[in-house]
mmCIF file of the N, C-alpha and C atoms, coordinates in Angstrom:
data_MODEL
# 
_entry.id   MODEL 
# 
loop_
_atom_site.group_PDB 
_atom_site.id 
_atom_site.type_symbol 
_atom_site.label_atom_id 
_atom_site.label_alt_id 
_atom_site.label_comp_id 
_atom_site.label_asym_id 
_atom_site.label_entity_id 
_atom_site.label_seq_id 
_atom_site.pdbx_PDB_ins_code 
_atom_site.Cartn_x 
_atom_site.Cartn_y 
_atom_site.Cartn_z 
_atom_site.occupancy 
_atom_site.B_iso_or_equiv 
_atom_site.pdbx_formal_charge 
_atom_site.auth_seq_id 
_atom_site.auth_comp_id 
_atom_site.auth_asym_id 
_atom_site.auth_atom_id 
_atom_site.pdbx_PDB_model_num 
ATOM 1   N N  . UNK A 1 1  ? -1.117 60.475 24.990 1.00 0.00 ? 1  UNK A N  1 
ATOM 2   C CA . UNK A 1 1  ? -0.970 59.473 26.027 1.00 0.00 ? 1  UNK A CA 1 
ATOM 3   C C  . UNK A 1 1  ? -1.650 58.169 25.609 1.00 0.00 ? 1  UNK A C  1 
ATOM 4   N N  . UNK A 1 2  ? -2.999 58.090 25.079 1.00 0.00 ? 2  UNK A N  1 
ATOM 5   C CA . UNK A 1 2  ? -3.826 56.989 23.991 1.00 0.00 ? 2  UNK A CA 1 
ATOM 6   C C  . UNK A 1 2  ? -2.824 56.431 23.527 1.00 0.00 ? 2  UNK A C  1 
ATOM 7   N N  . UNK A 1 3  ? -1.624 56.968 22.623 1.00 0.00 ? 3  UNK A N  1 
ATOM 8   C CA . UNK A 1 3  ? -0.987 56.576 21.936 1.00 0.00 ? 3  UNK A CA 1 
ATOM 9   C C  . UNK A 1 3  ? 0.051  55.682 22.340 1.00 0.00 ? 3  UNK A C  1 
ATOM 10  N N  . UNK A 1 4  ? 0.742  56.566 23.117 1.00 0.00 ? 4  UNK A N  1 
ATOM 11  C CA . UNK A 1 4  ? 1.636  55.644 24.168 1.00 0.00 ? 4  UNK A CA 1 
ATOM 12  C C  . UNK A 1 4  ? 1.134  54.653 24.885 1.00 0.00 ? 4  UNK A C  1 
ATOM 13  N N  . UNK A 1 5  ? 0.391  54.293 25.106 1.00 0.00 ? 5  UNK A N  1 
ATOM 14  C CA . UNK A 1 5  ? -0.289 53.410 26.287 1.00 0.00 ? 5  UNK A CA 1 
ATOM 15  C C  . UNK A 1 5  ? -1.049 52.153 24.825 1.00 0.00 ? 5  UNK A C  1 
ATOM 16  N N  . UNK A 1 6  ? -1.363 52.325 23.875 1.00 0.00 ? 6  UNK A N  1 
ATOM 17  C CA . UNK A 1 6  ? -1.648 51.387 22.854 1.00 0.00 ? 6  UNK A CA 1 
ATOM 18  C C  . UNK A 1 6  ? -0.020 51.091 22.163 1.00 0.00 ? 6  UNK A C  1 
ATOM 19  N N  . UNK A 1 7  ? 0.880  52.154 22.117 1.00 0.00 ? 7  UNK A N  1 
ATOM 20  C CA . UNK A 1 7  ? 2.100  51.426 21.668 1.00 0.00 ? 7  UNK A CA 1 
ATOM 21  C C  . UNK A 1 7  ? 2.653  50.275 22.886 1.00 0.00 ? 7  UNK A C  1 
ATOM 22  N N  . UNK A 1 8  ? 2.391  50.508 23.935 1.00 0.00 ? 8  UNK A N  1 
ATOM 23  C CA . UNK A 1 8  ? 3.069  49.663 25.394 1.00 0.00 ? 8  UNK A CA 1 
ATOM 24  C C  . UNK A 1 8  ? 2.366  48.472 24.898 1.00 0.00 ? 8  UNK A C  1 
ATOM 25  N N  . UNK A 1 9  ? 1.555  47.790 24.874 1.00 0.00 ? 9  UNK A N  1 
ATOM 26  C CA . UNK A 1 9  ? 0.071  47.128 24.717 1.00 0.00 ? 9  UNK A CA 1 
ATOM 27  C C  . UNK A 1 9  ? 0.311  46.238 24.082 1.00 0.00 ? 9  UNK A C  1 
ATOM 28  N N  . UNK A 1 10 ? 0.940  46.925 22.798 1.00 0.00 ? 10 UNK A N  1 
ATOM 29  C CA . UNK A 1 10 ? 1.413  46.132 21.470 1.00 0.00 ? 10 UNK A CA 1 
ATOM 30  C C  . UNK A 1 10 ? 2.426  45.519 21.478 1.00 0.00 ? 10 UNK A C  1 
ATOM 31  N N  . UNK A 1 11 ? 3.736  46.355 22.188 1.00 0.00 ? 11 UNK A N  1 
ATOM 32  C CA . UNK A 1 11 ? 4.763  45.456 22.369 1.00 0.00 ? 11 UNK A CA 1 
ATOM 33  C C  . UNK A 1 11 ? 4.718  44.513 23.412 1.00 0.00 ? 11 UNK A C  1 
ATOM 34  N N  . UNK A 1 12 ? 3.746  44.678 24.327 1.00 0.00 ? 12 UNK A N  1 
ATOM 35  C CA . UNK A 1 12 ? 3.421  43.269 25.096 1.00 0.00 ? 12 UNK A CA 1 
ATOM 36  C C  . UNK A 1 12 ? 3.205  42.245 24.438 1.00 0.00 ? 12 UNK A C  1 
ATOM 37  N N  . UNK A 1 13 ? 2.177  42.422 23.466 1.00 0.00 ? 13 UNK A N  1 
ATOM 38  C CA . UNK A 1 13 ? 1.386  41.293 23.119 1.00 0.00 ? 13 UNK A CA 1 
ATOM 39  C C  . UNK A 1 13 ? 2.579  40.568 22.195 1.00 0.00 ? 13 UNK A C  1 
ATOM 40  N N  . UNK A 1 14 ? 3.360  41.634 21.156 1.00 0.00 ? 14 UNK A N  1 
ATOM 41  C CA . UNK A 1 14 ? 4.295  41.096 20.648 1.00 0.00 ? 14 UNK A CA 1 
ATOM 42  C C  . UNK A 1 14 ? 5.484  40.010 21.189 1.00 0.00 ? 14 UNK A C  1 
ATOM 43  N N  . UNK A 1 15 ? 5.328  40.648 22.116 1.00 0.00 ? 15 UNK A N  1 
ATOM 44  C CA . UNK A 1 15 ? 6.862  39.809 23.115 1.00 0.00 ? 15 UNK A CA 1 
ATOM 45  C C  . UNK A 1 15 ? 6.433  38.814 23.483 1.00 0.00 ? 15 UNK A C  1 
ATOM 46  N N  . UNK A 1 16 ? 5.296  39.136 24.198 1.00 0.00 ? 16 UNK A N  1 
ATOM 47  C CA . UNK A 1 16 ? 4.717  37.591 24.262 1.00 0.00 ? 16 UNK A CA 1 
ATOM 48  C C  . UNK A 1 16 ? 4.035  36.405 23.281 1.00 0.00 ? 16 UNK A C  1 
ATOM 49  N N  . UNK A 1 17 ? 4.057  36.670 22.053 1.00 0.00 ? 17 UNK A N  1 
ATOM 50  C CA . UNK A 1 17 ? 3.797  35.927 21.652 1.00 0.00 ? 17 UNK A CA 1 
ATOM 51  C C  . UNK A 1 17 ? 4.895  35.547 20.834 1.00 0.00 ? 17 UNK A C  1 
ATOM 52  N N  . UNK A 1 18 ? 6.465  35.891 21.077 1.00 0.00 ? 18 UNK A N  1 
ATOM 53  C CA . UNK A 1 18 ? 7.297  35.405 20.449 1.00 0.00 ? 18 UNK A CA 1 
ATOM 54  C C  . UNK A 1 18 ? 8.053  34.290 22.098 1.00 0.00 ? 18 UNK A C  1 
ATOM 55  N N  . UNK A 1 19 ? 7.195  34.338 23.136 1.00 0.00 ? 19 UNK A N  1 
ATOM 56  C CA . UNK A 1 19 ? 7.650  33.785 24.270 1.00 0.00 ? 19 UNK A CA 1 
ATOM 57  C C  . UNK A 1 19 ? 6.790  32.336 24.192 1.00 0.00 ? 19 UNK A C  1 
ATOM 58  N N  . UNK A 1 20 ? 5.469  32.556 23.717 1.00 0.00 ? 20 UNK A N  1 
ATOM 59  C CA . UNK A 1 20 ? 4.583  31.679 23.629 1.00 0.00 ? 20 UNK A CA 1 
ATOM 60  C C  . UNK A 1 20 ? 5.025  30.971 22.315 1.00 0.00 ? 20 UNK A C  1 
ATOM 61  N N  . UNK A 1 21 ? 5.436  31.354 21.243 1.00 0.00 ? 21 UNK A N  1 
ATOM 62  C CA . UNK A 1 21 ? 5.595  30.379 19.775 1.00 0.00 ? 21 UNK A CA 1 
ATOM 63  C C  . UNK A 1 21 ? 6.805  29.852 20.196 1.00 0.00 ? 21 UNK A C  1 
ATOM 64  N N  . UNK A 1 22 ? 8.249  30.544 20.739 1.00 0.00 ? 22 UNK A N  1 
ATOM 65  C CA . UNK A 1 22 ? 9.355  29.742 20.143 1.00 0.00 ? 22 UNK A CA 1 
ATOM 66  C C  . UNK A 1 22 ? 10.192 29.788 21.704 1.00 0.00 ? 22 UNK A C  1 
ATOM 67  N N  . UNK A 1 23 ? 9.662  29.305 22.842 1.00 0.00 ? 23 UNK A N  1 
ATOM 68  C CA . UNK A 1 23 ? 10.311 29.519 24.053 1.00 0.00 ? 23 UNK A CA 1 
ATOM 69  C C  . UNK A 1 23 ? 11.659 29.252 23.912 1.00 0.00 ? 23 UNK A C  1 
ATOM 70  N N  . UNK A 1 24 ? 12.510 28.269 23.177 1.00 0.00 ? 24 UNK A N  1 
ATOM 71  C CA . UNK A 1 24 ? 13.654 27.722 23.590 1.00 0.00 ? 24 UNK A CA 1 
ATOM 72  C C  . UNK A 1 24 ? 14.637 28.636 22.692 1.00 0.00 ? 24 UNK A C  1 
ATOM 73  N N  . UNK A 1 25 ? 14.260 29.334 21.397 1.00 0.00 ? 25 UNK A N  1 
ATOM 74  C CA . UNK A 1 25 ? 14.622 30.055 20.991 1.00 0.00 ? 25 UNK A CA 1 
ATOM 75  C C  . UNK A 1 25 ? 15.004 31.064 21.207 1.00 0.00 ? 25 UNK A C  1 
ATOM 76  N N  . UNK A 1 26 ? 13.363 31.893 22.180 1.00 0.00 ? 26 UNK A N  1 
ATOM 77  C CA . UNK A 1 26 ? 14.260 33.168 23.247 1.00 0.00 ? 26 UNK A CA 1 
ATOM 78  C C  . UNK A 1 26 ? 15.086 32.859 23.942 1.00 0.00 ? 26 UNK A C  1 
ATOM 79  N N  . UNK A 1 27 ? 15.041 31.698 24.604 1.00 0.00 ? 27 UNK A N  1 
ATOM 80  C CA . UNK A 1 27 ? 15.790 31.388 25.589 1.00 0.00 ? 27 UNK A CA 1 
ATOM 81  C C  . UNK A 1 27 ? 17.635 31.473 25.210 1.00 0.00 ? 27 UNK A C  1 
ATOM 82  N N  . UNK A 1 28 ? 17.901 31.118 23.735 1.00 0.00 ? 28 UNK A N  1 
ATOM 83  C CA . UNK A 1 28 ? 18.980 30.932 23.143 1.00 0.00 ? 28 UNK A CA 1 
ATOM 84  C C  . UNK A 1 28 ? 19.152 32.456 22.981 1.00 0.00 ? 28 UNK A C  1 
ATOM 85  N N  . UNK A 1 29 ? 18.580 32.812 22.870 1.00 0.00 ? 29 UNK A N  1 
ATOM 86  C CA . UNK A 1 29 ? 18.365 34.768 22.413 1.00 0.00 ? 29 UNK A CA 1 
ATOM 87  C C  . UNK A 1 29 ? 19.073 35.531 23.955 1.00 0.00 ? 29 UNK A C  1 
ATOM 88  N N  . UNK A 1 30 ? 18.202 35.356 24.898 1.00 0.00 ? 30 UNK A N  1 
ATOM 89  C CA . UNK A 1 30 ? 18.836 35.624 26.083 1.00 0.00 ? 30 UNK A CA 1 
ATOM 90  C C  . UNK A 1 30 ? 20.282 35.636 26.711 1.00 0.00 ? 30 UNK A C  1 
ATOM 91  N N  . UNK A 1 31 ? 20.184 34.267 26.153 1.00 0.00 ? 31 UNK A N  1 
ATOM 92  C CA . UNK A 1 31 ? 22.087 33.682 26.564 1.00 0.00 ? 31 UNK A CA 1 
ATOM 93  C C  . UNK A 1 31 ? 23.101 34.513 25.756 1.00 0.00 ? 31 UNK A C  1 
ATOM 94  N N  . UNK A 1 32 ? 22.820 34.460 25.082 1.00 0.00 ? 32 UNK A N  1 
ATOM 95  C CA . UNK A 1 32 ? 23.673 35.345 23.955 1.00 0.00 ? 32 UNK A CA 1 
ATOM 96  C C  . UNK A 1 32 ? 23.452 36.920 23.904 1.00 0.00 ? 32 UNK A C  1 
ATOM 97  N N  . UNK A 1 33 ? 22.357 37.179 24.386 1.00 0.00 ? 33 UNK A N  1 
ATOM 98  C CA . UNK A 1 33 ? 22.669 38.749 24.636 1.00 0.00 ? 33 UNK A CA 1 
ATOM 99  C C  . UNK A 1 33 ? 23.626 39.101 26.362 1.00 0.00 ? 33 UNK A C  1 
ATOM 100 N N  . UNK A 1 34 ? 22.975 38.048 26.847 1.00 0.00 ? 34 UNK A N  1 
ATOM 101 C CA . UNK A 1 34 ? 24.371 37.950 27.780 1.00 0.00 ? 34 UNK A CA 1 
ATOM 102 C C  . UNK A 1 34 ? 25.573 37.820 27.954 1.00 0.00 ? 34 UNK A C  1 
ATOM 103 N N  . UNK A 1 35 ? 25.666 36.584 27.077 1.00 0.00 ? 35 UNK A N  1 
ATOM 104 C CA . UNK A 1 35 ? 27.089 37.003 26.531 1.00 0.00 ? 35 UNK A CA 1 
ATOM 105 C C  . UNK A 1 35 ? 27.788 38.206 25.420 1.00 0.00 ? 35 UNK A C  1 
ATOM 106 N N  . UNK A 1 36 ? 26.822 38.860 25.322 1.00 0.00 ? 36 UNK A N  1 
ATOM 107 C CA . UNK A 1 36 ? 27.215 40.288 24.376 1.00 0.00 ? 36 UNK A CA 1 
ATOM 108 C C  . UNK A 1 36 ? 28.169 41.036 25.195 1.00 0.00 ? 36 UNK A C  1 
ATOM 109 N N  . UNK A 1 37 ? 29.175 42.084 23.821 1.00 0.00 ? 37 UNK A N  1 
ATOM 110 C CA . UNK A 1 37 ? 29.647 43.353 24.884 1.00 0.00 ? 37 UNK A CA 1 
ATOM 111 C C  . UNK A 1 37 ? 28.874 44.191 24.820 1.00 0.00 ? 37 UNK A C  1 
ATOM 112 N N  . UNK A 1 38 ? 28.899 44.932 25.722 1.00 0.00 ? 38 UNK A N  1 
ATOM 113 C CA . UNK A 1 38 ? 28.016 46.442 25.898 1.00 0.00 ? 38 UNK A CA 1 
ATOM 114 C C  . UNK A 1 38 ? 28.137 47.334 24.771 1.00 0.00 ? 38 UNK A C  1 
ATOM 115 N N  . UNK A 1 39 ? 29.373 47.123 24.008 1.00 0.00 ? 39 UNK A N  1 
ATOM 116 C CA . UNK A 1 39 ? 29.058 47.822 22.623 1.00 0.00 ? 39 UNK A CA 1 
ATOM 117 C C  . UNK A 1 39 ? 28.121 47.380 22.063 1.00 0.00 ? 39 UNK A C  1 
ATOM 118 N N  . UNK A 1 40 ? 28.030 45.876 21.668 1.00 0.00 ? 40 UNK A N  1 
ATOM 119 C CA . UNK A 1 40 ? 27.340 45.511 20.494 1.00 0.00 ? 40 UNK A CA 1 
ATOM 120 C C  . UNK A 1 40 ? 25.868 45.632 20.909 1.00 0.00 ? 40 UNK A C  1 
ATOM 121 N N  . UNK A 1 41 ? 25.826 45.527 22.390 1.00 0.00 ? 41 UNK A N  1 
ATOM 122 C CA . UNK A 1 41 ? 24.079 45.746 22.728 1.00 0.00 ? 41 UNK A CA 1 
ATOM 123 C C  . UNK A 1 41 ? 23.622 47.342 22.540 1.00 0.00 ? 41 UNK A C  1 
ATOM 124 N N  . UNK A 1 42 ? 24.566 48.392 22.852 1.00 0.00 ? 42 UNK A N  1 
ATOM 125 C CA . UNK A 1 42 ? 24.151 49.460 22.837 1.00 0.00 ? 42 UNK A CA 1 
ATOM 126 C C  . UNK A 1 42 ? 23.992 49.634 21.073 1.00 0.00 ? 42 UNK A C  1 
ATOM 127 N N  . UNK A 1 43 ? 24.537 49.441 20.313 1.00 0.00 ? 43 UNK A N  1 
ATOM 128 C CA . UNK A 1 43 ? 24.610 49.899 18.772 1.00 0.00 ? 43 UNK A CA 1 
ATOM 129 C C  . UNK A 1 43 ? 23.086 49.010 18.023 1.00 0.00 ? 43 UNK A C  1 
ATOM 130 N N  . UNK A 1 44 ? 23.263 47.700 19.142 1.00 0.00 ? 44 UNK A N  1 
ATOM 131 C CA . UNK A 1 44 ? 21.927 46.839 18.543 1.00 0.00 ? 44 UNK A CA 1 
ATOM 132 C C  . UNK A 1 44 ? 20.590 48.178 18.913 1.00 0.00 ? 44 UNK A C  1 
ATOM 133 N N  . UNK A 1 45 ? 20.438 48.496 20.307 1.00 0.00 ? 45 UNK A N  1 
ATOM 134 C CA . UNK A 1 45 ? 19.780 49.090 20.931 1.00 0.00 ? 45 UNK A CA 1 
ATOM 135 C C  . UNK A 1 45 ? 19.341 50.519 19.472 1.00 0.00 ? 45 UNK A C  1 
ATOM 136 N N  . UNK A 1 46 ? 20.534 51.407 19.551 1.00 0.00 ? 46 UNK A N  1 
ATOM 137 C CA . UNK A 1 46 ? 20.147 52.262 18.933 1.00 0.00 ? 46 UNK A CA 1 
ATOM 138 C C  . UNK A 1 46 ? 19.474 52.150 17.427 1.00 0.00 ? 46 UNK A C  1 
ATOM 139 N N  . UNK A 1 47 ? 20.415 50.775 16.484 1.00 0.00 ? 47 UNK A N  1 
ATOM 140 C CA . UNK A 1 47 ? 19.644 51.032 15.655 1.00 0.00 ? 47 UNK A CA 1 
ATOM 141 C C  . UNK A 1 47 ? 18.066 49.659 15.561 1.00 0.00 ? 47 UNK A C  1 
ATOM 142 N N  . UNK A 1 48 ? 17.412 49.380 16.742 1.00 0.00 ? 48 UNK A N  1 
ATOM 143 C CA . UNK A 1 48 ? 16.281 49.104 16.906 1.00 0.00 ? 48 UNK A CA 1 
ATOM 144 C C  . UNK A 1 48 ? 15.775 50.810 17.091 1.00 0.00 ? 48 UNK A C  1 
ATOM 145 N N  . UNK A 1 49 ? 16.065 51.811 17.799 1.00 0.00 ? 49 UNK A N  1 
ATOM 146 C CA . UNK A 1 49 ? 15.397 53.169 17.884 1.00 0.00 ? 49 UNK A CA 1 
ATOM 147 C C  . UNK A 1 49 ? 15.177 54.074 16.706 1.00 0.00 ? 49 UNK A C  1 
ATOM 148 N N  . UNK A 1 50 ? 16.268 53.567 15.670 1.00 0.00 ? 50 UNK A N  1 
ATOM 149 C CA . UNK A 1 50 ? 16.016 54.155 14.929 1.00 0.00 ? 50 UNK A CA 1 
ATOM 150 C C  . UNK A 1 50 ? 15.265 53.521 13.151 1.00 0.00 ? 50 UNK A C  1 
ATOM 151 N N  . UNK A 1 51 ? 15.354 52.236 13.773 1.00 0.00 ? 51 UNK A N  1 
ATOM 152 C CA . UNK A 1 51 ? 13.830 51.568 12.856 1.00 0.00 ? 51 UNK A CA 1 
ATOM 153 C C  . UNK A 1 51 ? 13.053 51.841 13.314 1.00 0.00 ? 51 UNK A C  1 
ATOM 154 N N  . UNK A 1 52 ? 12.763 52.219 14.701 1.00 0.00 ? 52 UNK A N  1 
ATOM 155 C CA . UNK A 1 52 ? 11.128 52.558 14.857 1.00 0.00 ? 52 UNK A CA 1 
ATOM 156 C C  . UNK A 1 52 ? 10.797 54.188 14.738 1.00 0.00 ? 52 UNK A C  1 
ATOM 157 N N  . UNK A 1 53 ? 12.041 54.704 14.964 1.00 0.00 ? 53 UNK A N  1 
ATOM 158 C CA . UNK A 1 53 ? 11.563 56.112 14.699 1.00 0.00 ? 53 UNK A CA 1 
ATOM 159 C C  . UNK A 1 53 ? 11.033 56.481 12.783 1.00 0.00 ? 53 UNK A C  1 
ATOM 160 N N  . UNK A 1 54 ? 11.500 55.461 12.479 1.00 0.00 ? 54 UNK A N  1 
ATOM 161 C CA . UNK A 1 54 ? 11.976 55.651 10.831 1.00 0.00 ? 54 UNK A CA 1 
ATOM 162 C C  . UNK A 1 54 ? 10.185 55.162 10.495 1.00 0.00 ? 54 UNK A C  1 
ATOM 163 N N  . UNK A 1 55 ? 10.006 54.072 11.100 1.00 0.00 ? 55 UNK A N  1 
ATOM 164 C CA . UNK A 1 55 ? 8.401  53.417 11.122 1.00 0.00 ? 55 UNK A CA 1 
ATOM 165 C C  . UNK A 1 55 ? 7.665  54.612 11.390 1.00 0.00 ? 55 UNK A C  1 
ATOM 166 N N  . UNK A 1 56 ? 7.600  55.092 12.568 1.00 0.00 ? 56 UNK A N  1 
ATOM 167 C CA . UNK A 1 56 ? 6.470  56.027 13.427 1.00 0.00 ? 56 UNK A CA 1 
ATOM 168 C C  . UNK A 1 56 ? 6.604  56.944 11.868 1.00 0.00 ? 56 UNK A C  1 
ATOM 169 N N  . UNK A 1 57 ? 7.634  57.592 11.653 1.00 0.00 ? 57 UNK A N  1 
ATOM 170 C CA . UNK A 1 57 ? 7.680  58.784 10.555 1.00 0.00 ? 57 UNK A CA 1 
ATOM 171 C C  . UNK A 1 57 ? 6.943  58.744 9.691  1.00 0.00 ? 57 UNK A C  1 
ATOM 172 N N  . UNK A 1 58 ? 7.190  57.387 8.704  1.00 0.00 ? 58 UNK A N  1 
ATOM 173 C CA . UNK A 1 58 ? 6.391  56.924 7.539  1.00 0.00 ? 58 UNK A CA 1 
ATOM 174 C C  . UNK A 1 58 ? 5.591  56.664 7.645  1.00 0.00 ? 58 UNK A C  1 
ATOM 175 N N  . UNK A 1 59 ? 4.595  56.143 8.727  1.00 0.00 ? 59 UNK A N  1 
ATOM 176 C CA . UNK A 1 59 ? 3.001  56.282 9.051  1.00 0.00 ? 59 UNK A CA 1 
ATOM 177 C C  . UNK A 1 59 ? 2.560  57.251 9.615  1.00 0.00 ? 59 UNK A C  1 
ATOM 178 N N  . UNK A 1 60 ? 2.875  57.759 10.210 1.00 0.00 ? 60 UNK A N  1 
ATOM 179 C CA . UNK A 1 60 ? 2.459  59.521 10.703 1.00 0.00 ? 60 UNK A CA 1 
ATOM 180 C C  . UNK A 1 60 ? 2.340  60.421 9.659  1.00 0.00 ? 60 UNK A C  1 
ATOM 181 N N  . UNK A 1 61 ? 2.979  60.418 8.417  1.00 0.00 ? 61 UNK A N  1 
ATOM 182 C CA . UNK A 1 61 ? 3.510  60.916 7.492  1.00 0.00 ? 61 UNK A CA 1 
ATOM 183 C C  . UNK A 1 61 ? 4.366  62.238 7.779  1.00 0.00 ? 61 UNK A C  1 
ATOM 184 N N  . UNK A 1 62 ? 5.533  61.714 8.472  1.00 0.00 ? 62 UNK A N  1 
ATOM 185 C CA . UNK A 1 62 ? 6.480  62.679 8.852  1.00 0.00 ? 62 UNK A CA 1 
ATOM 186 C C  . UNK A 1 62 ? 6.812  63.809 8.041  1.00 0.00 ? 62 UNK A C  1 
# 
């Protein structure tokens, strides 16, 4: 649960500090995932899950 609750933490700080460096940029980021189809967000989606599963592995030493 340590773990989970320091991974949450991290991707806060991350997100926000890509909100704080380049606001108009997310902002362009946003629009355009709005205008996405639901394919291309779901396939984006999965393979973001499966870079991080691929991450967690190789430092855990899966």
């Amino acid at each position: 649960m340590n773990d989970f609750l320091v991974a949450v933490g991290l991707m806060a700080v991350l997100e926000g500090l890509l909100y704080a460096a380049a606001p108009s940029l997310m902002r362009k980021g946003i629009r355009q995932m709005l205008e996405a189809s639901d394919v291309w967000l779901r396939t984006g989606g999965i393979a973001a899950m499966a870079v991080g599963v691929a991450v967690i592995w190789a430092v855990r030493g899966g």
